[in-house]
DRENLUM-600981 format. One line per field, with one value per residue (C-alpha): residue number from 1; y, z, x; residue in one letter. Coordinates in steps of 0.5 Angstrom, whole numbers, always signed. Each point is the difference from the previous one (the first is absolute). Layout:
N
num = (NUM/...)
py = (Y/...)
pz = (Z/...)
px = (X/...)
residu = (a/...)
//
This chain:
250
num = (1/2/3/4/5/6/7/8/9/10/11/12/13/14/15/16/17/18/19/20/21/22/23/24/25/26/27/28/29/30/31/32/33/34/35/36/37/38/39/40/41/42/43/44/45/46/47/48/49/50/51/52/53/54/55/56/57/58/59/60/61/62/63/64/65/66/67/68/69/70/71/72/73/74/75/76/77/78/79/80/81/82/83/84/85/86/87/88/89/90/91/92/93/94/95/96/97/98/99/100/101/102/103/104/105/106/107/108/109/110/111/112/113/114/115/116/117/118/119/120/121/122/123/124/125/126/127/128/129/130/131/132/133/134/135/136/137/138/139/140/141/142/143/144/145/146/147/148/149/150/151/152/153/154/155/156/157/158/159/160/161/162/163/164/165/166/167/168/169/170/171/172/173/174/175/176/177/178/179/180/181/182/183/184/185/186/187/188/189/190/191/192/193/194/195/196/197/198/199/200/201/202/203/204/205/206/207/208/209/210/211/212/213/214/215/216/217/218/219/220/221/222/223/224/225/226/227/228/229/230/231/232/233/234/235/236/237/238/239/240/241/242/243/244/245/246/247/248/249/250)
py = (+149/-2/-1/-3/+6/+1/-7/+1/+7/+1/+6/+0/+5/+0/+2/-2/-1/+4/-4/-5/-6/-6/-5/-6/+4/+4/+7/+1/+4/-1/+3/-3/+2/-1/+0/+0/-1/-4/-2/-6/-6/-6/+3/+5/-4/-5/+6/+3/-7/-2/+5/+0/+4/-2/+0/+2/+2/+5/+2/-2/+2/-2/+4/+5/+0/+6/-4/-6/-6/-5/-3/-5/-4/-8/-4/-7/-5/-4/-6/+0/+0/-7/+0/-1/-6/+6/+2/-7/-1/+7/-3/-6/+3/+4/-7/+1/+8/+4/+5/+5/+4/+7/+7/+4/+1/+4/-3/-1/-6/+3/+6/-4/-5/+6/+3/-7/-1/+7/+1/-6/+2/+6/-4/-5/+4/+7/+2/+7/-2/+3/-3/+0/+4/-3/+6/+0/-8/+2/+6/-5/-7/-1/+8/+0/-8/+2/-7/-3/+1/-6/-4/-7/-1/-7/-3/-6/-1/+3/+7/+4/+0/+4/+5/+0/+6/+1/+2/-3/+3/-2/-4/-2/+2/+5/-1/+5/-1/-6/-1/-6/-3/+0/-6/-4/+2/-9/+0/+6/+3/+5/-5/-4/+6/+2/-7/+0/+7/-4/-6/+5/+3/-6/-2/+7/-1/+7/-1/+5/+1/+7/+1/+7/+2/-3/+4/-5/-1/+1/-5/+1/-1/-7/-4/+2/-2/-7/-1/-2/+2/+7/+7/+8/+6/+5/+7/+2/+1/+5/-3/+2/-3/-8/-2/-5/-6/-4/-6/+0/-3/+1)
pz = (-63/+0/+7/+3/+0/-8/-1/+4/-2/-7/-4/-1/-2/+6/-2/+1/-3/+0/+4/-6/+0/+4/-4/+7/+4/-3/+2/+3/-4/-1/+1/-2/+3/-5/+0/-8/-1/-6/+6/+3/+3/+3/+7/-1/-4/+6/+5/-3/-1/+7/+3/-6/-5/-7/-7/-7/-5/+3/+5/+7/+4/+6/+2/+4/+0/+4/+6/-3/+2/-3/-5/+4/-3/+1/-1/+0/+3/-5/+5/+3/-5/-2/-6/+1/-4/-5/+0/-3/-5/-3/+1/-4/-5/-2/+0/-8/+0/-2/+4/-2/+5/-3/+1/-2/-7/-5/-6/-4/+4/+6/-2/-4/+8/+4/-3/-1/+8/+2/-6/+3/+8/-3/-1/+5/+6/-2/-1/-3/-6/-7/-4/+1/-4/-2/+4/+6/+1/+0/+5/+5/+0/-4/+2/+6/+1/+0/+3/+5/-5/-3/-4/+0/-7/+0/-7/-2/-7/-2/+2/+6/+4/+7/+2/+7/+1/+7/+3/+4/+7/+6/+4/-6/-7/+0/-5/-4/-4/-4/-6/-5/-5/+2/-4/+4/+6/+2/+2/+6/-3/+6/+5/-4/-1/+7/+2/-5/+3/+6/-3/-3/+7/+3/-5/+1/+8/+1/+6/-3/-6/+1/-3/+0/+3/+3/+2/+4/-4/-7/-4/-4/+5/+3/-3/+4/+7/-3/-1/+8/+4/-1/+4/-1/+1/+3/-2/-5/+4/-3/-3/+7/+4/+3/-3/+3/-2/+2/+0/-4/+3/-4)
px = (+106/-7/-3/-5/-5/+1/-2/-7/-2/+3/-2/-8/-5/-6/-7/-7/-6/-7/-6/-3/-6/+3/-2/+0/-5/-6/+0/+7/+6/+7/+6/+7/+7/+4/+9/+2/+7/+5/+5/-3/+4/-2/+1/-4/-6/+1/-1/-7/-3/+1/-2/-7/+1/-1/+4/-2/+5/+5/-6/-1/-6/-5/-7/+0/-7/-5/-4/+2/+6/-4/+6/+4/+6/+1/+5/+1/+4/+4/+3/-6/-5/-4/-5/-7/-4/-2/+7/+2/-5/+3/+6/-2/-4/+7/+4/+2/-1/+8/+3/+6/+3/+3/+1/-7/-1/-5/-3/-7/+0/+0/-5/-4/-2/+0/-5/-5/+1/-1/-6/-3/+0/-3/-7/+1/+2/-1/+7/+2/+3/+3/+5/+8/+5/+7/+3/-5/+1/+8/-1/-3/+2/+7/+3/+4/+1/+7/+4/-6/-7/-1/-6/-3/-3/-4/-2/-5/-2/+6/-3/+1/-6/+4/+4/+2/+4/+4/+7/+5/+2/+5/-5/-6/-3/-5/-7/+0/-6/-3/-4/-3/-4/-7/-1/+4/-3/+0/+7/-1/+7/-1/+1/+5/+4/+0/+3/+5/+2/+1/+4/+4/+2/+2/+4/+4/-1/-5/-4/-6/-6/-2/-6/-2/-7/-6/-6/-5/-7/+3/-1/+7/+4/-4/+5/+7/-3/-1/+8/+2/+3/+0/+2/-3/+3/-5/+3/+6/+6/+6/+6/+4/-6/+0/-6/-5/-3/-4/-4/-6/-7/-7)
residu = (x/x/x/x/x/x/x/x/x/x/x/x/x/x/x/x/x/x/x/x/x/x/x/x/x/x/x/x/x/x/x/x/x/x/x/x/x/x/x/x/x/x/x/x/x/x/x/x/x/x/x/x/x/x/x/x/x/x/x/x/x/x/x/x/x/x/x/x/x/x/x/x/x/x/x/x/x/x/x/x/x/x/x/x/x/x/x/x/x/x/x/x/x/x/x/x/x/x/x/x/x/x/x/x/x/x/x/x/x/x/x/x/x/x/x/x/x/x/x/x/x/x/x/x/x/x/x/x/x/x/x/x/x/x/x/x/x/x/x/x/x/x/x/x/x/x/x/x/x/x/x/x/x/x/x/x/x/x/x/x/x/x/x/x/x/x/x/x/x/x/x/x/x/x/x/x/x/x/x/x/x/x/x/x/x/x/x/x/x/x/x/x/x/x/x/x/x/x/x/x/x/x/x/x/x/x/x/x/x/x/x/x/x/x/x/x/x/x/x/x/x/x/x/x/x/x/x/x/x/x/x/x/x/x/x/x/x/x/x/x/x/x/x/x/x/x/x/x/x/x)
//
């Protein structure tokens, strides 16, 4: 019989990383903890993402940064939340925009927008970018989904233009990562997609959007603290911890 406890700590391998370039602060390093395990639940996932962790793959992780506690977690109440005027153009601006709901997939499709999106942010923002292989793109987005990991594919034209890659928990959906066509930049499909999560959450009566990290000044996270009303996390608590969230004020 599986207990409790064998739900929440299933075999993993611990390990972190060496200290390399933050690319949200200029100067800083970072250093990552990782747990890597094929046995994940919905309950386990649950309890790392309520108390910060992050998913890619079969990997969980969170920074264990020397001198630094910089990377917050946000998360967003759903039942609470109502959108801006800017918030309800990208909402009408996407009236006649299709969505599919799916178990996360790889395809040339797929490899083909992602690595347009990130080429593209390598020239507007700097980002450090090359391009995806097949097997790269499997390892990190589709591997490890197992029965709560899901994709939101959004269509116009008759071709994708986004890829909106989550996992649902007991009280939420985490943002796993988010990426789209450059020449569709009109339709704010970042923000639309963040209130299609939120919609999809009322709809299976979960209280949470847990958004991952936000680090004050960076530009690439403006974004999340205009999705009120939300709540930070200082700290990344163990799994047997309480974690402590509270509301977030600029």
């Amino acid at each position: 019989m599986i207990n409790k406890r064998d739900k929440l700590f299933p075999p993993s391998t611990d390990f972190c990383t060496l200290d390399y370039d933050c690319a949200y602060i200029k100067g800083r390093s970072v250093r990552m903890n990782y747990k890597y395990t094929s046995y994940a639940n919905k309950e386990f996932n649950s309890a790392l993402i309520q108390r910060g962790w992050r998913r890619f793959g079969k990997y969980y992780f969170y920074p264990i940064c020397n001198g630094c506690n910089e990377c917050k977690s946000l998360r967003i109440d759903v039942e609470n939340f109502k959108p801006s005027k800017s918030q309800k153009k990208a909402i009408k601006r996407n009236k006649d925009t299709k969505i599919i709901l799916q178990k996360p997939t790889v395809d040339n499709e797929h490899i083909k927008l992602y690595n347009k999106y990130h080429m593209w942010k390598s020239k507007k923002d700097g980002w450090r970018a090359k391009d995806i292989t097949h097997s790269e793109y499997y390892e990190n987005f589709a591997d490890g989904a197992h029965n709560f990991g899901k994709e939101m594919l959004y269509y116009r034209d008759n071709k994708l233009i986004a890829v909106d890659l989550l996992d649902i928990t007991e009280d939420g959906i985490s943002s796993i990562y988010f990426y789209s066509d450059p020449d569709y930049q009109w339709y704010s499909l970042g923000i639309y997609s963040l209130i299609q999560q939120i919609e999809f959450a009322k709809s299976l009566d979960k209280k949470w959007i847990y958004l991952g990290y936000w680090v004050d000044g960076c530009k690439s996270f403006q974004y999340k603290t205009k999705f009120n009303p939300i709540e930070i996390l200082d700290g990344f608590p163990q799994i047997d911890e309480q974690p402590n969230w509270k509301e977030f004020k600029e």
